[in-house]
N, C-alpha and C positions, 0 to 999 in steps of 0.2 A: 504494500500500500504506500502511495507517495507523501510526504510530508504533507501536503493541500488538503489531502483527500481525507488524510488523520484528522488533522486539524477542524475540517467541518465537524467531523464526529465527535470528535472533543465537544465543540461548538454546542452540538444539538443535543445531546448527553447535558452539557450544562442546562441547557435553558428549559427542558425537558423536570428537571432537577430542580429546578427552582421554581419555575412555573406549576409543574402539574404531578403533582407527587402522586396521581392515582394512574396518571398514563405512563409515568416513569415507571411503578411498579409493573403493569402490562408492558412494559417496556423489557424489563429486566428479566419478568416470567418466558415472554418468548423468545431473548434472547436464549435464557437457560435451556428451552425447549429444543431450539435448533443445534446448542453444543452438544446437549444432551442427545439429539438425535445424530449426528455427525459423528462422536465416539463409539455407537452403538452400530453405526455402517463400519465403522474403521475395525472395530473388535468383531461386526461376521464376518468381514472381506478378508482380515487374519484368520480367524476360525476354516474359511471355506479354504484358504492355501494352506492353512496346517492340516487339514485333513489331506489336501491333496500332498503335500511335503511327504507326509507318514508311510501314504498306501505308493508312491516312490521310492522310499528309503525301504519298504518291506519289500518290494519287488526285487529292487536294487539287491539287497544282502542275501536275497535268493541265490545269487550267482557266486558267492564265499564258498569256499573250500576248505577242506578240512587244515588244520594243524600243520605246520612244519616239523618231519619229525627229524632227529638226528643219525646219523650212521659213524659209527667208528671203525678207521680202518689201521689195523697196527699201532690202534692205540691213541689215534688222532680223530679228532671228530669233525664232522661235516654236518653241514643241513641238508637234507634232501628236501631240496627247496621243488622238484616238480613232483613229490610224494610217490614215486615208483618205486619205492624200495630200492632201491641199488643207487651206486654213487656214479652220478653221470660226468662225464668231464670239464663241462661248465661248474658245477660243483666243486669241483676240485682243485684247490687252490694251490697246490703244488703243481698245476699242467700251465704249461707256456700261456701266455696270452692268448695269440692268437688260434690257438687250437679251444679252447676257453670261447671266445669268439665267437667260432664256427657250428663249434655245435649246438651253441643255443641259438645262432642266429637259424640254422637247420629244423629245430622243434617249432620255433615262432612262428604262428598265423596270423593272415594277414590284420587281424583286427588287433593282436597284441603289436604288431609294428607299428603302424597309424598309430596308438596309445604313447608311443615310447619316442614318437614325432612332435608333441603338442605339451606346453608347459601354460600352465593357469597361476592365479590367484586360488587361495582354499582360506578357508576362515575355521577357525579352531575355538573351542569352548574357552572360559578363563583360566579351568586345573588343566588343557591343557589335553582333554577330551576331544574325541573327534565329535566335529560337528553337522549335523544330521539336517537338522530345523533354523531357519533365519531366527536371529533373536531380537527382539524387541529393543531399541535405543542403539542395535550396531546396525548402519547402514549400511556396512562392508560385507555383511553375511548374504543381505538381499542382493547382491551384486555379482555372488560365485555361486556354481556349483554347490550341492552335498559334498561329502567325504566320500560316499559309498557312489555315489553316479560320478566324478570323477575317475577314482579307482578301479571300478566293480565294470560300470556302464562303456566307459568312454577307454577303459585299461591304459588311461593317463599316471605314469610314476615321477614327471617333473613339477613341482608343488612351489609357491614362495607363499610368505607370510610373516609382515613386516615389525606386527603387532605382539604380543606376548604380555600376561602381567608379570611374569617371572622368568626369569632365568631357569629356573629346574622346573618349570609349567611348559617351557618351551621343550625344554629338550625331550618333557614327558609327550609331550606331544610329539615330537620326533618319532619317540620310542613308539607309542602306538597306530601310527600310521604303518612303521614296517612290519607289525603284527601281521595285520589287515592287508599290507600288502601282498606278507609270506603266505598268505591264504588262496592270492590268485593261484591258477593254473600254473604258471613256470616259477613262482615267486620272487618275481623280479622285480628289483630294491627299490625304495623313492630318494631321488636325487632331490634335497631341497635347496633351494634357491635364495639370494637375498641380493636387492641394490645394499648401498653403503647406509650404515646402520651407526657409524660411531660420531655424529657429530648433533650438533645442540639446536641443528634445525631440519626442518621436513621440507621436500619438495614433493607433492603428489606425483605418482606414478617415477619418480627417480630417487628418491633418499627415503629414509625412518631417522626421527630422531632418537637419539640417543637415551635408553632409558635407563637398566640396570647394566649395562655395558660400557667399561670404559669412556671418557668422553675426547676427542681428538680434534684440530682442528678441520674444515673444510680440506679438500683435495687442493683447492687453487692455496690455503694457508702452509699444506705440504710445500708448493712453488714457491711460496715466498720463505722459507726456511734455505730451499734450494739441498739437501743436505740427503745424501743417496743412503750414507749408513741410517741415521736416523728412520727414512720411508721405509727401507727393508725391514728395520725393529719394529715401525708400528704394523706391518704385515704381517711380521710373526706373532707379534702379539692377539693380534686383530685374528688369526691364522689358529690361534689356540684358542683365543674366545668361542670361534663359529666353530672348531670339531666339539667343542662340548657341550655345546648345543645342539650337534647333528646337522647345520649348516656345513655343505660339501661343497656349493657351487655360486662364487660370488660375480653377479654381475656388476662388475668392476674391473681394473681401474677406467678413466675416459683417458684415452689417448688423443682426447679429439684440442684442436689449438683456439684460444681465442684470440681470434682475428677480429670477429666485430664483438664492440663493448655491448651493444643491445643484446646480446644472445642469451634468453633464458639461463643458458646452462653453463656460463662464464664460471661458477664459482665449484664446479665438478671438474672443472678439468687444471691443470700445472700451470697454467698461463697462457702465453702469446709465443713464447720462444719454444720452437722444434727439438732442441736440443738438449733443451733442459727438460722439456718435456719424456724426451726419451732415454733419458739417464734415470730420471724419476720412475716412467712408466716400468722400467727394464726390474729398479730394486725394489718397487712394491709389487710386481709381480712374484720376484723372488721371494719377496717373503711370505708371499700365501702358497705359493708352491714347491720351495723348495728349488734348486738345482734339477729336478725331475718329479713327475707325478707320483705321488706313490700314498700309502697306507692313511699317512698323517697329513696331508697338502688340503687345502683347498683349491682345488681347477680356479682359476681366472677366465672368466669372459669379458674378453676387451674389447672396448666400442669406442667409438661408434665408425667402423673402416666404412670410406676411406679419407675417415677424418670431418665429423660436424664440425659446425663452427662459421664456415663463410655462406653463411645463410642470407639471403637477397633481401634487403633492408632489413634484417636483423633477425626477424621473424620464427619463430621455431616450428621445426620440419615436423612437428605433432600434427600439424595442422595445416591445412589445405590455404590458407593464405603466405603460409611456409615453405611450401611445396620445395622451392628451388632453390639450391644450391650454386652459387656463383661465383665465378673465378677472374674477376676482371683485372687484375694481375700476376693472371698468367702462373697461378704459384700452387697447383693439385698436388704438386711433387713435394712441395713445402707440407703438404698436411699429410704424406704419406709417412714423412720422417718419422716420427714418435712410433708407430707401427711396425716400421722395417728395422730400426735401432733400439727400439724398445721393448715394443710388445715379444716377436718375433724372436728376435735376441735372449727373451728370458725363457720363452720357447711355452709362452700364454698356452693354455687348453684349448679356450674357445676364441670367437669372434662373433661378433655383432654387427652387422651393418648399419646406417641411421635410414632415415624412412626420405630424406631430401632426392631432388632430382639434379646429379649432377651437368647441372646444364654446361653445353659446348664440349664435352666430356667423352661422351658417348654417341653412338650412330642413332640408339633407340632412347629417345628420353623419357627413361622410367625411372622408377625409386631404385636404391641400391639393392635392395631384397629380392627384387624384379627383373636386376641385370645382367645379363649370361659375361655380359662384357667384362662386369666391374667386377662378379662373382668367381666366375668359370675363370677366364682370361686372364685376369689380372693377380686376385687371389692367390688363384690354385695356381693356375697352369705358369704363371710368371713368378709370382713370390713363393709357390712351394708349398705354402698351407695344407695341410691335408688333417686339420683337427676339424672340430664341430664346427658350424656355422649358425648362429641362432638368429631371428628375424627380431628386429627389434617388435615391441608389442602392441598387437592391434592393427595389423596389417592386411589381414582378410575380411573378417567382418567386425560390421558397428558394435561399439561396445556401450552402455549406458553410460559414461562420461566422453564419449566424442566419438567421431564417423572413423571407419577404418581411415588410416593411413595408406592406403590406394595409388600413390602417386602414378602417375602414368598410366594405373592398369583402373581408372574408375568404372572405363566403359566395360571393362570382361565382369562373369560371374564369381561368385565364390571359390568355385569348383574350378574354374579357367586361374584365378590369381594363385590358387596352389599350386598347378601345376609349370604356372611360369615362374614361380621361387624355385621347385626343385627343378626344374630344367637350368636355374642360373645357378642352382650349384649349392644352395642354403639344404640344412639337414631338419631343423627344429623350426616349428611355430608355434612364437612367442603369445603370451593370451589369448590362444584357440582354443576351441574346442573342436578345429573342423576334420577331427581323424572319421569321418563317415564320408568326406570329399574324396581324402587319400584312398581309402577301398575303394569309392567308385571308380576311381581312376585308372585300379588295376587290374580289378575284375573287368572290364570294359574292354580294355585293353588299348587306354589311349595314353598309360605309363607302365613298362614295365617294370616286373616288381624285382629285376635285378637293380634296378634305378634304388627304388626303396631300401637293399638290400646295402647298397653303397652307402647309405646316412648311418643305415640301422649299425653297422659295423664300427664308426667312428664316435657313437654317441655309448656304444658298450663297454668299447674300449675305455672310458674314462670312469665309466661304474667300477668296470673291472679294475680299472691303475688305482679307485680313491679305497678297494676295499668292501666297496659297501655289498656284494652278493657274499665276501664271508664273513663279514659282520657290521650291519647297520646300525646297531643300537648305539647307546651312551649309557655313563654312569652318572645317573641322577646324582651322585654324590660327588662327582667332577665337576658339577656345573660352580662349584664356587670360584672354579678360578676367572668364572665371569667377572668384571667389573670390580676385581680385587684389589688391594692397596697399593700393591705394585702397579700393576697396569694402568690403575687410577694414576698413580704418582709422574709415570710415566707420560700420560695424557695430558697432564696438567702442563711437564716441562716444554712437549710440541706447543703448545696452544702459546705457550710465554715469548716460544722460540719464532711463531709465526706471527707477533705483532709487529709492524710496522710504523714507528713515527716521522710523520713527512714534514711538519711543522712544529718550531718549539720555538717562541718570541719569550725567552728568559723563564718561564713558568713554571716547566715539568724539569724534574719532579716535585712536586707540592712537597712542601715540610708537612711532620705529623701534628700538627696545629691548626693547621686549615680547615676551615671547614665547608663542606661542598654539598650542593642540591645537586640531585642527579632525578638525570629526564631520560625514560626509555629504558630502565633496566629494571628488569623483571626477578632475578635469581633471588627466589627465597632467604634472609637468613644473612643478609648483607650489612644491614646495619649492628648486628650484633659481633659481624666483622669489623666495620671500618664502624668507629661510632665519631668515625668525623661528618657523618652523614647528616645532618637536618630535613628537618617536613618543608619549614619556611623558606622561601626562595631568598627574603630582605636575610635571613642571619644569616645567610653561607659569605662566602668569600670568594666559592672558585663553582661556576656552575659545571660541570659534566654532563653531557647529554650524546646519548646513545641516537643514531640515526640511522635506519633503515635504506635502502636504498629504492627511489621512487621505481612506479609500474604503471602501466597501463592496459587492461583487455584488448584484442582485437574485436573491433566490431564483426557484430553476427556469431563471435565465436560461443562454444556448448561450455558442460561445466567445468572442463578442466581447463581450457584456455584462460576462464576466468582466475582459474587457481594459480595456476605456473605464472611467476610472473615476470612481463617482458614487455615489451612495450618502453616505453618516455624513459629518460634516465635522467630528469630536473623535478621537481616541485612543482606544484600547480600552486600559482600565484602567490594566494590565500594561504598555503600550508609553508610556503616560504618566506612570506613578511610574518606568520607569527615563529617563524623559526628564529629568524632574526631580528625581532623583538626582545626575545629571548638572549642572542647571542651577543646583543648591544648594550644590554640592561647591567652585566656584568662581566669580569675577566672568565672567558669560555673557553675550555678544553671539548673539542667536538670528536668524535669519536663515529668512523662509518663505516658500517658493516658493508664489507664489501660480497654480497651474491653477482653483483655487476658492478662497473665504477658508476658513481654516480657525479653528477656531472652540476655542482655545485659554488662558480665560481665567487656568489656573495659571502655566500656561508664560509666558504676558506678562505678569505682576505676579514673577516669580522671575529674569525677564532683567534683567539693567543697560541692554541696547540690543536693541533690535526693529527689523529689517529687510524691507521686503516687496521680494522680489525676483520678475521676470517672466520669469524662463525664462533669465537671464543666466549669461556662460561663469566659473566659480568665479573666475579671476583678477579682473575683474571686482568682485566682488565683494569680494573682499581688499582692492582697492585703494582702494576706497572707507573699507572702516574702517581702513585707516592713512591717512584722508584725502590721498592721493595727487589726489584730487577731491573735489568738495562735491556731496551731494544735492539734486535739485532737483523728483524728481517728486512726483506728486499723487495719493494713492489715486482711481482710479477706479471704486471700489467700496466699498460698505461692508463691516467686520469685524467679523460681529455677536458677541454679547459671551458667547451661550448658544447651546445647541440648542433651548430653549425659545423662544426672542426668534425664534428659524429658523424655526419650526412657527408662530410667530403671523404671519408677513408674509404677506401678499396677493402670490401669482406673479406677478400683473403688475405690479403695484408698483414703481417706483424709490424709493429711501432709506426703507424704511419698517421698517429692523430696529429693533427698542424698546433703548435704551439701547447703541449699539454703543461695540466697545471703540477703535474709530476711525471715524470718521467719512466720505464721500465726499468727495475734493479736500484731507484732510489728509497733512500731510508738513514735514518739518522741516527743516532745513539746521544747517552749521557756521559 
């Protein structure tokens, strides 16, 4: 309802109220009537889906099979995970890989292969329970699949799930998805999944923030550290976190460059520099996997090949105003860097393509997911790749937060967009549920299914290298080393090592006498830290204020465009004179969370001290301007100085803002 429309009601509610106290009452009774009636449609329209949920979920667990039982042989024990009594040699974890491989890819029907092609979303109860029924107050439930019609129905085992109340609720939940797995027909394990999980803010459908887990800076506050040993320790770290949870497959790190400042997704990726970027990309690879895949690794899926980032006015490739990927300085090879030296180099599990159309690029301009060119050609056949391929998500059909990502292929079917991903070379689709596409396609015979057999093989292969067919579980009683004091302590040191101060006119560091109002920070428990803190703005001394970096929806966009935010990177008028009201009234230490640079030129000539912060926890950041530490980091990006200088760079461009108000790799110290 719009402020006007309220406001009458207000209006007539008043006068109703003072006037006529016997039609106000009929007023309020029918009011009551109609909530009263509205609650009672919403509780049978839930009723009539819970009933239909139930007699699904019953159907559904019709298709569970018995028990996993064990087999010992010589004294060593096995699962016989396809329940025939005898130890088969996919079972057998003493037989070579690739023979492991072959004979289960040999048992598999075609509707467990389609399963083992397709990765969801699944939502899970709070202890951590599989979840059967949507639950009332979680929106997220309405949004996925069951447990048992993913699993059971669709014989999907790639799962993510961002949410958890716990640490040993998650991993329980871990644990009893492989139950219920071990129950299918061949008992083939569920690979869970996760975007980047350790840092203090959420991006829909890209990040979780951080909750019982370690807390770490931003990916881009990794780049502005710049420091290769360090990213490898918080991978290992990060690396021990996820197997005690039962997370096996991170999709991460972004290897992708930022080239323009507008890009959504500026503060996931190492910066603007190729080469720092793939130094980085190379040791936080290494530290989720290891020197090679094996027991204890988490696989890496690296995205977004072949390199998001020079997206044509800014715009992100989620979305059909996005669509195009542009290279008006000549520079593809520049965003393949980080890739070829880093990803590739650490010898990544997986790979992601982004959903952009590399325009000028290609002969067929489609999405990268879409492209035999940029897939097959490029990929495989020229850079050697032969690990997984996964589609970034939502590329075949609408999903209830925006239209497939389609680029190029809007005009084909469903059924026609699968088959032109696996014809360009991609193994997995990401937020599908279309394995009933993949059988049509084979049984038809308009793909063979030695075709299917080529993905099935590369996507085994990494079940088999993490372990998980000879043992998927966790020890609930591991899960402590989640978000432990070490790791904690460890978190704290990146996030100190990743602030950057660009400006200090004599101020910072404050002496412990000052006293300061602070604008924007939210972290509980702060005043009882600093008790230089004040309610009243007149008794501080030194104002602190925490500043977001501006956004703007596209128009016409659904509801995650509105969410991700991209768009403008100044102030709207209004929220910039009272910023600066604010930042005139007293000596100010400004403080700007960089997800994008924001492009601020009053605000940083009217601060005494300018701070570029990467997603760090407020304390953190306090502690820096009472110099409790010295600054050390390095912008990894430039901060252009206009929205004009913004509108002149070339998208693929590194350092090419015209006059910025700082520079790439500046940063000051005490």
């Amino acid at each position: 309802m719009s402020f006007q429309k309220s406001g009458i009601m207000a209006f007539l509610f008043f006068k109703l109220y003072k006037a006529k106290p016997i039609l106000m009452k009929k007023f309020l009774k029918i009011t009551g009537k109609i909530l009263g009636g509205l609650i009672v449609i919403l509780l049978l329209t839930y009723l009539v889906f819970f009933i239909k949920w139930k007699i699904q979920s019953s159907s559904n667990m019709k298709l569970i099979g018995e028990e996993t039982p064990t087999i010992t042989v010589n004294g060593k024990t096995f699962r016989d995970l396809n329940k025939n009594g005898k130890l088969d040699i996919y079972e057998d974890s003493r037989a070579p890989l690739e023979i492991r491989v072959e004979d289960l890819v040999s048992q598999m029907l075609l509707d467990e292969k389609a399963g083992l092609m397709c990765a969801h979303f699944l939502a899970m109860e709070e202890d951590g329970s599989l979840l059967e029924i949507p639950r009332m107050g979680d929106p997220f439930s309405f949004m996925t699949e069951s447990t048992s019609s993913t699993l059971l129905k669709h014989k999907m085992n790639h799962v993510q799930n961002l949410g958890g109340s716990s640490a040993r609720n998650y991993a329980a939940w871990n644990n009893n998805l492989q139950k219920l797995a071990e129950r299918t027909r061949l008992g083939i394990p569920v690979t869970l999944i996760s975007d980047p999980r350790h840092g203090t803010m959420a991006m829909p459908g890209a990040s979780a923030e951080a909750k019982w887990i370690s807390v770490w800076p931003s990916q881009l506050g990794l780049g502005a550290i710049g420091d290769t040993i360090l990213v490898r320790e918080f991978g290992d770290i990060a690396r021990q976190e996820y197997l005690a949870l039962g997370i096996r497959l991170a999709q991460h790190p972004m290897a992708d460059i930022a080239t323009d400042p507008r890009w959504a997704r500026v503060n996931g990726t190492f910066g603007e520099d190729a080469h720092l970027s793939a130094a980085l990309a190379k040791a936080y690879i290494l530290g989720f996997q290891g020197d090679s895949l094996g027991t204890k690794s988490i696989a890496c899926q690296t995205k977004h090949f072949a390199g998001g980032g020079p997206q044509e006015d800014g715009w992100d490739a989620h979305f059909s105003n996005g669509k195009g990927q542009v290279y008006p300085g000549n520079k593809f090879d520049y965003h393949l860097i980080p890739f070829i030296e880093g990803a590739f180099a650490a010898k990544t599990a997986q790979i992601m393509p982004y959903y952009g159309i590399p325009k000028g690029q290609v002969k067929e301009e489609v999405g990268f997911a879409f492209s035999k060119e940029m897939i097959q050609d490029l990929l495989r056949d020229s850079l050697k790749f032969d690990g997984v391929v996964a589609t970034d998500w939502g590329i075949i059909s609408d999903m209830a937060v925006k239209e497939a990502s389609a680029w190029g292929a809007e005009h084909l079917t469903e059924k026609e967009r699968v088959k032109k991903v696996l014809d360009a070379g991609c193994d997995v689709f990401g937020g599908e549920y279309v394995t009933e596409h993949i059988i049509d396609l084979a049984e038809n015979g308009e793909l063979p299914e030695s075709r299917i057999d080529v993905s099935i093989r590369r996507i085994l292969r990494d079940k088999f290298r993490l372990g998980l067919f000879d043992n998927p579980f966790v020890d609930l009683e591991k899960t402590s080393i989640v978000g432990n004091p070490e790791f904690v302590k460890k978190g704290k040191e990146a996030q100190r090592k990743s602030m950057v101060l660009l400006k200090n006119e004599n101020i910072l560091p404050l002496s412990s006498d000052k006293k300061i109002y602070i604008h924007g920070m939210t972290q509980s428990g702060l005043a009882e830290k600093f008790p230089q803190i004040v309610d009243d703005i007149d008794a501080a001394d030194v104002i602190v204020q925490k500043l977001q970096t501006p956004s703007s929806p596209p128009e016409g966009g659904g509801l995650l465009a509105r969410l991700i935010p991209q768009g403008r990177l100044d102030y709207p008028e209004d929220e910039k004179e009272d910023i600066l009201e604010r930042t005139n009234s007293k000596p100010t230490v400004t403080v700007f969370t960089i997800t994008r640079p924001t492009v601020a030129p009053e605000i940083n000539a009217a601060s005494k001290a300018v701070i570029a912060d990467f997603e760090s926890q407020d304390e953190i950041i306090l502690e820096l301007i009472f110099g409790k530490f010295k600054p050390t980091g390095k912008l990894p990006i430039e901060i252009p100085s206009s929205i004009e200088a913004v509108e002149k760079q070339l998208e693929d461009v590194p350092y090419d803002s015209e006059n910025p108000i700082y520079k790439f790799g500046q940063g000051l110290s005490y």
